[in-house]
N, C-alpha and C positions, 0 to 999 in steps of 0.2 A: 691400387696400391695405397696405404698408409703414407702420408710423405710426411714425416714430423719437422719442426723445422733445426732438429739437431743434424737429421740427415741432409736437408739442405743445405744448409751451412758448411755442413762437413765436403757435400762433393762438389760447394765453391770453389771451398784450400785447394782441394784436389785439383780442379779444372785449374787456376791459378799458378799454382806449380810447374804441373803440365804445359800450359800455355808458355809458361817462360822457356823450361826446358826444348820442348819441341820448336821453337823460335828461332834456337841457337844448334839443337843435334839433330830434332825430331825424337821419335820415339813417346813423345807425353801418351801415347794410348797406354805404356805401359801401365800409367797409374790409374786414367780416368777408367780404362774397362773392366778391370778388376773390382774397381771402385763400385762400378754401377752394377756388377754381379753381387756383390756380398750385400749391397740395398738392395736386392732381391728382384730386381728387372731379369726380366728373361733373356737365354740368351741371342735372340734375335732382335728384339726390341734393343736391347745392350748396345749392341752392333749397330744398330739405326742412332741410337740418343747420343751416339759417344759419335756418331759422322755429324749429327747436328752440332753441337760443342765445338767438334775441332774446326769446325769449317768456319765459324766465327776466332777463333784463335787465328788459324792460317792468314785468313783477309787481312786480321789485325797486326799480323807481321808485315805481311805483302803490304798493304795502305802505308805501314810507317817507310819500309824500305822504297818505297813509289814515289813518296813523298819528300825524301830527304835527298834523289836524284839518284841513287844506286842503280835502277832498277826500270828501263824505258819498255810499257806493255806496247809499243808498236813495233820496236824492235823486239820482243818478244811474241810476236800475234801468233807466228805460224807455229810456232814449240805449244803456243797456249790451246790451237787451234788442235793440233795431234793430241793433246792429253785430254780433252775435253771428248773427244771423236772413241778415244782408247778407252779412256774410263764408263762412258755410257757401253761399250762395247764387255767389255768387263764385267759391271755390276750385271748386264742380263744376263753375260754366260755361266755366272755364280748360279746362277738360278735352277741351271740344268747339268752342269759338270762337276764332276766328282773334284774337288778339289784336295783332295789327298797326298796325292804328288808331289805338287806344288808346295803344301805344307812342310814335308819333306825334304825339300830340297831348302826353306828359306833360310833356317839355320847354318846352313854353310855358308850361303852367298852373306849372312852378317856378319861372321868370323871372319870371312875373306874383305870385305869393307872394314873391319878392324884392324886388321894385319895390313891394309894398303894404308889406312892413316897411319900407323903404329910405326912404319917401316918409311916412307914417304919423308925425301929433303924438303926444306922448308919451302912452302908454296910462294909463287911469284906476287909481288904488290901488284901487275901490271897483268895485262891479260897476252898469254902468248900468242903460239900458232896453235887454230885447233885440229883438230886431227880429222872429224868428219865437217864436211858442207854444214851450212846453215841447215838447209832443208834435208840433209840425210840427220841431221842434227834430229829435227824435231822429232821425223817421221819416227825413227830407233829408238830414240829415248823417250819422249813425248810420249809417243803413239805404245811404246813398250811398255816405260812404267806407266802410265794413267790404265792401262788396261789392267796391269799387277797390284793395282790401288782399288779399283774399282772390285776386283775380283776378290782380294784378298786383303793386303793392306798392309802389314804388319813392313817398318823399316822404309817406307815409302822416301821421307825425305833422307836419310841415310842413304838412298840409292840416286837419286837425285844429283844429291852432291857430289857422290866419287863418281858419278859420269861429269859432268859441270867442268868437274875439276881434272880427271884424267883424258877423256877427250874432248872436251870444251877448252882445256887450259886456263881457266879461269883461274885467279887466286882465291883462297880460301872465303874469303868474306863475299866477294862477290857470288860462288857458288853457290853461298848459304842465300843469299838475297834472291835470286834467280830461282833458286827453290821454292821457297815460300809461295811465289807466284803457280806455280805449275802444281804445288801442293793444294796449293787451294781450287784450283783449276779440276784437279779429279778428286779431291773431298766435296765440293758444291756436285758437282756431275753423279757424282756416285749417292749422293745425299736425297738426289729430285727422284729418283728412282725407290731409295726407304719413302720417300713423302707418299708417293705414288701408291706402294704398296700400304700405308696407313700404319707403320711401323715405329717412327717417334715418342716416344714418351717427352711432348712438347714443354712441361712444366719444370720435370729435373734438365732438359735437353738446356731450355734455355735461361734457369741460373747458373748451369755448368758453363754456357756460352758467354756471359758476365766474365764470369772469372778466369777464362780461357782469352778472352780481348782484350785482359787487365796485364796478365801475365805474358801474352804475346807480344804488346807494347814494352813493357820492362825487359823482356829477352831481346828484343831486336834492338832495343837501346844499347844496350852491352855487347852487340856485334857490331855495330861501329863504332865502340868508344874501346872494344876491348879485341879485338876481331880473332886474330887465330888462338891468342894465347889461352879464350877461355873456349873453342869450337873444336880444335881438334879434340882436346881431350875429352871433352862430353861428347863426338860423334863416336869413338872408340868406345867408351864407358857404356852409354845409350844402346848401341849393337850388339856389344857380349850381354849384356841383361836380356835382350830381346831373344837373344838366341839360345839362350840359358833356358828362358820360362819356354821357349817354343819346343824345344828338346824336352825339358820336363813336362809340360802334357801330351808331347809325344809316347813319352816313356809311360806316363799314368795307362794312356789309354791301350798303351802293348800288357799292362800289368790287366787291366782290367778285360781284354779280350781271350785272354790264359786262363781268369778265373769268375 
């Protein structure tokens, strides 16, 4: 590939943006993978350079929230421990499973995580009662989403946090900090697996990843200085997009098997 350094530059912004965004609702693939399709990566290599990228964005949210005391990884081991377990289980099944289905069905379950933030009284400051065990905790959600991250991907922290928050009880802020960690937990997991296969495109992967650790910092700043008032509406906003584009190349490709 041709890399000029207009296109470099250009899929910094992009990873930058992204990174902020995806800090506070998730969703930044929206922009970074598009991004690296129209710079003419293919689409698998796509897929690999954009899990390089955000896995350095994720870290860089998770390190600020780790660090500012949100966010304890030993009280978090065993949830980190199931997403890691799930995701490696995941990225190999990608490998051999039709994942059609699956694609099919993610569009709803984004609209219905819209509709639950959209509809939803305002979340508690404090962490209530949660509804599953620690450890059915990790095992269901961990072990569920890192396997649906690793497999597929699209809305990952989206799903994250209305578990977090509907059966975890957490308040909103906390959710999103508790995310980030489990986020990055099956983006690195699902990412040793693209290395493995030799799939990275290492040079755009990693000034996307600059600019994804810059914007990750900046978004996680603004969820503790600004916490629900700017996350719910970007968790809603970030979802119907995602399920918008997911329905529209659904629909491309019913148009294109017609004719």
């Amino acid at each position: 590939m041709e890399l000029s350094f207009e296109i470099l530059s250009l899929l910094f912004l992009v990873a930058t943006l992204a990174g902020f965004i995806d800090a506070m609702a998730g969703g930044g693939g929206l922009l970074t993978l598009p991004a690296l399709l129209a710079a003419g990566v293919p689409p698998t290599q796509a897929l690999a350079t954009n899990k390089l990228q955000s896995s350095f964005g994720s870290f860089s949210a998770s390190w600020y929230f780790v660090r500012s005391g949100m966010v304890s990884i030993k009280e978090m081991r065993l949830a980190i421990a199931c997403t890691f377990i799930g995701s490696a289980v995941g990225a190999e099944s990608v490998q051999h499973i039709d994942a059609g289905i699956l694609t099919s069905l993610i569009p709803i379950l984004l609209v219905a995580i819209s509709v639950y933030f959209l509809l939803m009284p305002k979340t508690r400051e404090q962490k209530g009662q949660a509804k599953l065990s620690e450890a059915m905790f990790a095992f269901c959600v961990g072990g569920g989403v890192g396997f649906y991250d690793g497999f597929f991907g699209p809305g990952t922290g989206s799903i994250f946090t209305v578990c977090f928050v509907a059966l975890g009880h957490f308040s909103l802020v906390d959710a999103t900090a508790r995310t980030k960690v489990l986020n990055f937990t099956s983006n690195i997991t699902a990412l040793l697996f693209f290395i493995l296969a030799g799939l990275p495109v290492w040079e755009l992967g990693l000034v996307m990843a600059v600019g994804g650790f810059i914007g990750a910092q900046l978004g996680a700043r603004v969820v503790v200085t600004k916490g629900q008032k700017w996350i719910r509406p970007l968790v809603i906003v970030m979802s119907l997009l995602m399920a918008t584009k997911l329905l529209w190349q659904q629909h491309q490709q019913w148009l294109l098997s017609i004719f």
